[in-house]
C-alpha positions in Angstrom: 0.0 0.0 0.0 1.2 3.0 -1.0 1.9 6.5 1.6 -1.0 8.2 -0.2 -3.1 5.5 0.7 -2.4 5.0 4.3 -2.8 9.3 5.0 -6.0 10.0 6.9 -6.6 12.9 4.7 -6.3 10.1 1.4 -9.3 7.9 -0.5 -7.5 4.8 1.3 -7.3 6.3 4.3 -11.1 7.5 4.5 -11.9 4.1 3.1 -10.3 2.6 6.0 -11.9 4.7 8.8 -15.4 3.9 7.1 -14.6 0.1 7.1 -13.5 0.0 10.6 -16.5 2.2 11.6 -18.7 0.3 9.9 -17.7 -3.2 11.4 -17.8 -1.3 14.9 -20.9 -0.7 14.7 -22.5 -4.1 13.5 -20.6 -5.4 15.9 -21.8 -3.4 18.5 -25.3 -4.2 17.1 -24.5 -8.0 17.5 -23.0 -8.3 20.9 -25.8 -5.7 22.8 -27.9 -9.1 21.8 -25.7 -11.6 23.8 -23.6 -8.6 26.2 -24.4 -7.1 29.5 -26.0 -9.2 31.6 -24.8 -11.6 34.2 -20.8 -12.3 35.0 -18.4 -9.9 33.1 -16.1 -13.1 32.1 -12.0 -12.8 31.1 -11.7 -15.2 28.0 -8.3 -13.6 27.1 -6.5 -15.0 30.1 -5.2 -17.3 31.8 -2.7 -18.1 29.0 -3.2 -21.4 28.0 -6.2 -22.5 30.1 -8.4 -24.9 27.6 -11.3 -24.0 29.6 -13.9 -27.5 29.8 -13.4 -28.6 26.2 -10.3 -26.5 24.4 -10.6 -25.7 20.9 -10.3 -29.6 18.9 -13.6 -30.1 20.5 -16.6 -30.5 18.5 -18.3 -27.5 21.0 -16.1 -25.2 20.0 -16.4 -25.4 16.4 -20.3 -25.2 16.9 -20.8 -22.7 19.2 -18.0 -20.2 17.8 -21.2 -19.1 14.9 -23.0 -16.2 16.0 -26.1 -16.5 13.4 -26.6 -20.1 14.0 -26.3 -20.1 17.8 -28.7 -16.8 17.5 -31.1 -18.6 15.1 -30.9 -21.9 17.7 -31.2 -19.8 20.9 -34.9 -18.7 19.3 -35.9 -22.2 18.5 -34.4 -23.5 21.8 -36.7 -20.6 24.0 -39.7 -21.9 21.6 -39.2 -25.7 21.8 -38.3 -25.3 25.8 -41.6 -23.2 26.2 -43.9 -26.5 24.8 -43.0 -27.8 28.1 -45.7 -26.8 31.1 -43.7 -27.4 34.2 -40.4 -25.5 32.2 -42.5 -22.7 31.3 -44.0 -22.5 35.0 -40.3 -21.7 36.3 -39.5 -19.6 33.7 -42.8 -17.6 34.0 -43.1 -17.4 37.9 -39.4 -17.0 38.5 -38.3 -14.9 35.5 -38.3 -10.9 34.4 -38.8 -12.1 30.6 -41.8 -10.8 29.8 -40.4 -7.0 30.6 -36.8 -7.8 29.5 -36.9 -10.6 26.8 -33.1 -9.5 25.8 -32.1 -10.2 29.2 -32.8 -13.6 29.1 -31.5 -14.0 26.1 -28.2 -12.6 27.1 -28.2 -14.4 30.2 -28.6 -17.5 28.5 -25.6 -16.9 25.6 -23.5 -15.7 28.8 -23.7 -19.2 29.9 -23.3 -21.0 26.9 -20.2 -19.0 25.7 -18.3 -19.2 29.2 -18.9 -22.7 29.7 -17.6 -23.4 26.2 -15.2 -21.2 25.8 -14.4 -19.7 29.2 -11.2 -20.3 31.3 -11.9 -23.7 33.7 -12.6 -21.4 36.9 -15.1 -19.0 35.1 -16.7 -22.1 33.7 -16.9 -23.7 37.0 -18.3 -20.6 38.7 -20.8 -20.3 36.1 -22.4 -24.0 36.8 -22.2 -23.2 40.6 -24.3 -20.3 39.9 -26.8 -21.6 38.3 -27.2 -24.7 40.3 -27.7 -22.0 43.2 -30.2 -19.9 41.1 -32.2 -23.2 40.3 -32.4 -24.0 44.2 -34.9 -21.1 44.7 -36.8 -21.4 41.5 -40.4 -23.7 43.0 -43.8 -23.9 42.1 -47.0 -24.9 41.1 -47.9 -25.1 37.8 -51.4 -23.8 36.1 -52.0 -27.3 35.9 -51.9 -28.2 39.7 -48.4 -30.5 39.5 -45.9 -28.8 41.7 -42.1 -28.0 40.3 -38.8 -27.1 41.0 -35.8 -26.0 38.2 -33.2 -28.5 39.8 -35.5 -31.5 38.9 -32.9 -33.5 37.1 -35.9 -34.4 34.5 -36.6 -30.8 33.5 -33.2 -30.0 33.7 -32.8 -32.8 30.6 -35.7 -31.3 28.7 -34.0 -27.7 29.0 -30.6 -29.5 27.8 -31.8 -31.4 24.6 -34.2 -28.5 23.3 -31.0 -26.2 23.3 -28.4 -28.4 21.8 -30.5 -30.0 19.6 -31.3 -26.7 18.2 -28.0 -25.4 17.8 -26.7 -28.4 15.8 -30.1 -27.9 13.7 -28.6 -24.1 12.8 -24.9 -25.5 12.5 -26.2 -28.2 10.1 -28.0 -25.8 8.3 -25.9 -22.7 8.1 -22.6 -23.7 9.0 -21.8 -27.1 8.3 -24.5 -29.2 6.3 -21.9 -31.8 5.9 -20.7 -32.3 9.5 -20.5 -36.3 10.1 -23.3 -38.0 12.3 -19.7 -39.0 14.7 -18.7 -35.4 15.0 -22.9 -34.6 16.2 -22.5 -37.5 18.5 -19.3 -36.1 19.7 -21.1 -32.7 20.4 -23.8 -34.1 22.3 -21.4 -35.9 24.2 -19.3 -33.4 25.2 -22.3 -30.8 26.0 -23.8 -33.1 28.0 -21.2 -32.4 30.3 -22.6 -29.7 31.6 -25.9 -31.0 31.7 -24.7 -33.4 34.1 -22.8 -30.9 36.2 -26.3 -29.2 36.4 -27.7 -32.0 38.0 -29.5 -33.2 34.6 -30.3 -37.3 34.4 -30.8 -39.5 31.5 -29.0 -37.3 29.0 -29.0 -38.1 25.4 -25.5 -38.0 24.2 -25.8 -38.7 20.7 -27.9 -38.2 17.7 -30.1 -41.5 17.6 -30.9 -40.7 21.2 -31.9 -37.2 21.1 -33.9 -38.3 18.4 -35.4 -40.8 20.2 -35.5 -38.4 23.3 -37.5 -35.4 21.7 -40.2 -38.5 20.2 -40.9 -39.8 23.5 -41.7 -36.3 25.0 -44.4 -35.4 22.3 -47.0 -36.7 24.6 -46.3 -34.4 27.4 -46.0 -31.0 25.4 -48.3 -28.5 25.5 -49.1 -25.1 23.4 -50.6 -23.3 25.7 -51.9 -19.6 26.1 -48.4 -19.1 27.9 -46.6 -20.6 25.4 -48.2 -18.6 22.9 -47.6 -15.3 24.9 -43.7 -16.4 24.6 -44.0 -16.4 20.7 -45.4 -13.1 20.8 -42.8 -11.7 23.5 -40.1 -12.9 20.9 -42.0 -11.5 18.2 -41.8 -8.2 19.5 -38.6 -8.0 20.8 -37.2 -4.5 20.9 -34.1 -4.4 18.6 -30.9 -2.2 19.6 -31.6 0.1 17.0 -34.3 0.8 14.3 -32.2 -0.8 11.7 -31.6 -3.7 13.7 -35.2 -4.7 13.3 -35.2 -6.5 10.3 -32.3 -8.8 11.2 -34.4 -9.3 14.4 -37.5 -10.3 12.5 -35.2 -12.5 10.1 -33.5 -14.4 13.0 -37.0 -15.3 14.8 -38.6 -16.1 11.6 -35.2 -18.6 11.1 -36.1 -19.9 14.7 -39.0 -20.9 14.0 -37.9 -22.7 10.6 -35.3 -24.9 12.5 -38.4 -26.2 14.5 -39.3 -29.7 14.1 -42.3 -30.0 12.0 -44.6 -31.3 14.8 -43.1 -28.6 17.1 -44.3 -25.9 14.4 -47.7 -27.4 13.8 -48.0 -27.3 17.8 -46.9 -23.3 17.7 -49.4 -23.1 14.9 -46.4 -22.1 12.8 -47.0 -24.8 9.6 -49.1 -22.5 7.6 -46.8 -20.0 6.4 -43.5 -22.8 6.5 -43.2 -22.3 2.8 -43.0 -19.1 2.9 -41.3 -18.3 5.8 -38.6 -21.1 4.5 -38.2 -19.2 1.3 -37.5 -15.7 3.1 -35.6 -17.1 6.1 -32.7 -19.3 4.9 -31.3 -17.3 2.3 -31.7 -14.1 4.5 -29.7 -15.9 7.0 -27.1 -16.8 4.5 -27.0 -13.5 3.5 -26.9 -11.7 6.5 -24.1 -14.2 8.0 -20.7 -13.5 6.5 -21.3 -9.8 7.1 -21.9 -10.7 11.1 -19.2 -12.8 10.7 -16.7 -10.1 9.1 -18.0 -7.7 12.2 -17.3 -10.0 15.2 -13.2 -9.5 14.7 -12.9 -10.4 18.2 -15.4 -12.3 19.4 -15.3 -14.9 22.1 -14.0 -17.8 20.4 -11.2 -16.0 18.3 -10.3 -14.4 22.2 -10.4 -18.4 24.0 -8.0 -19.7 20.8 -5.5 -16.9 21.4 -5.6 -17.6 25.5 -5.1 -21.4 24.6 -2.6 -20.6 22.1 -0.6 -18.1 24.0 1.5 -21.0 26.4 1.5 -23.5 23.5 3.9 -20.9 21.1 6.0 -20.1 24.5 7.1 -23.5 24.6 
């Protein structure tokens, strides 16, 4: 590059400022979605921790996509609100309905520190949790009492969120990615599940599949459930141009649904249509998320884990 081109003052120059301005801003955009609440985690440091996994694990590679774990956080939150005794916690114990962001932040918190977090920030994170579920009791609308540390519901809150992000990474990442590598996710994730206090996990395709069958029966779409899909509907969007994206990723939430999951939601009439305006909007929309996020978590975890392997 020539001088001319590198002076403020220059075409090159102005260039530059607008591209870094530009990708500062989406960024910004991006992260106020999955930034702000909970534990301000350090995934720069210590240098060399591998955190749970470390970065050959199938987790890593899954979870390191914004637009797919954005589009599978939506169909998670849908799928988990089918079940009544999930949806009682959530709605007796939870400021969703007033801060629907929140939750969604709180939940990507989680998911990105456990994965990609240093051991201790990982661990503190479960711990957490686990305390936060202690306190979290009820009765349902339907009379049956419940409690968020019932290793049974802890399961059902487990499968419908990584069965949704491997959906998106199949979809928009990684169509190809071999049933041993999806078997090796669910393995590995169920770790934390566990660590939850989560029994009878499903740790690999065939059994999630089998899993989500045998639950059918006891899912409901109920007036609560419904008031979810319209909470998530309306979402308020960091900025006015944000909106669309918003509306593209719930619509692309509700496409990764299982087919009897979106006849439940009353979703199946518009699936055509939706799947036409969804999927290639998402493909569209995803390399320029992707150029943003410069230094998002995962690129931050591979340097921490790389740092001690080059000093040696």
């Amino acid at each position: 590059m020539s001088d001319q081109a590198k002076r403020p003052g220059s075409r090159g120059g102005l260039a530059q400022l607008l591209t870094r301005r530009i990708r500062a801003r989406l960024a910004a955009g991006v992260t106020h979605l999955t930034s702000g609440s909970g534990p301000t985690l350090d995934y720069s440091s210590p240098a060399g921790d591998p955190g749970l996994f470390g970065p050959d694990s199938v987790c890593w590679k899954v979870h390191a996509d914004f637009t797919s774990m954005m589009t599978g956080g939506i169909s998670a939150l849908l799928l988990q609100a089918l079940h009544p005794l999930a949806l009682a916690g959530v709605w007796d114990h939870s400021t969703f309905r007033a801060d629907i962001l929140g939750r969604l932040r709180r939940t990507a918190t989680f998911i990105a520190g456990t994965t990609f977090g240093n051991r201790h920030d990982a661990l503190a994170l479960i711990e957490r949790v686990k305390q936060i579920h202690l306190g979290v009791t009820g009765v349902a609308p339907d009379g049956r009492p419940y409690r968020a540390s019932d290793p049974a519901l802890l399961t059902w809150v487990h499968v419908a969120e990584v069965s949704s992000f491997m959906t998106a990474h199949l979809r928009y990442v990684n169509p190809a990615l071999p049933v041993a590598s999806q078997d090796q996710y669910f393995a590995e994730t169920a770790r934390i599940a566990e660590m939850l206090g989560a029994s009878d996990i499903p740790r690999s395709r065939a059994e999630i599949d089998t899993y989500l069958l045998a639950m059918q029966p006891v899912l409901v779409a109920s007036e609560r459930t419904r008031e979810v899909v319209r909470i998530l509907m309306t979402a308020p969007a960091p900025s006015v141009a944000m909106r669309p994206a918003g509306l593209l990723m719930f619509n692309a939430g509700v496409d990764l649904l299982p087919d009897w999951a979106q006849a439940m939601l009353e979703f199946e009439r518009y699936a055509g249509v939706r799947r036409m305006v969804a999927r290639p909007g998402v493909r569209l929309v995803a390399p320029v998320i992707r150029w943003a996020l410069v230094n998002g978590v995962s690129k931050r975890a591979r340097r921490r884990v790389a740092a001690t392997r080059e000093s040696k």
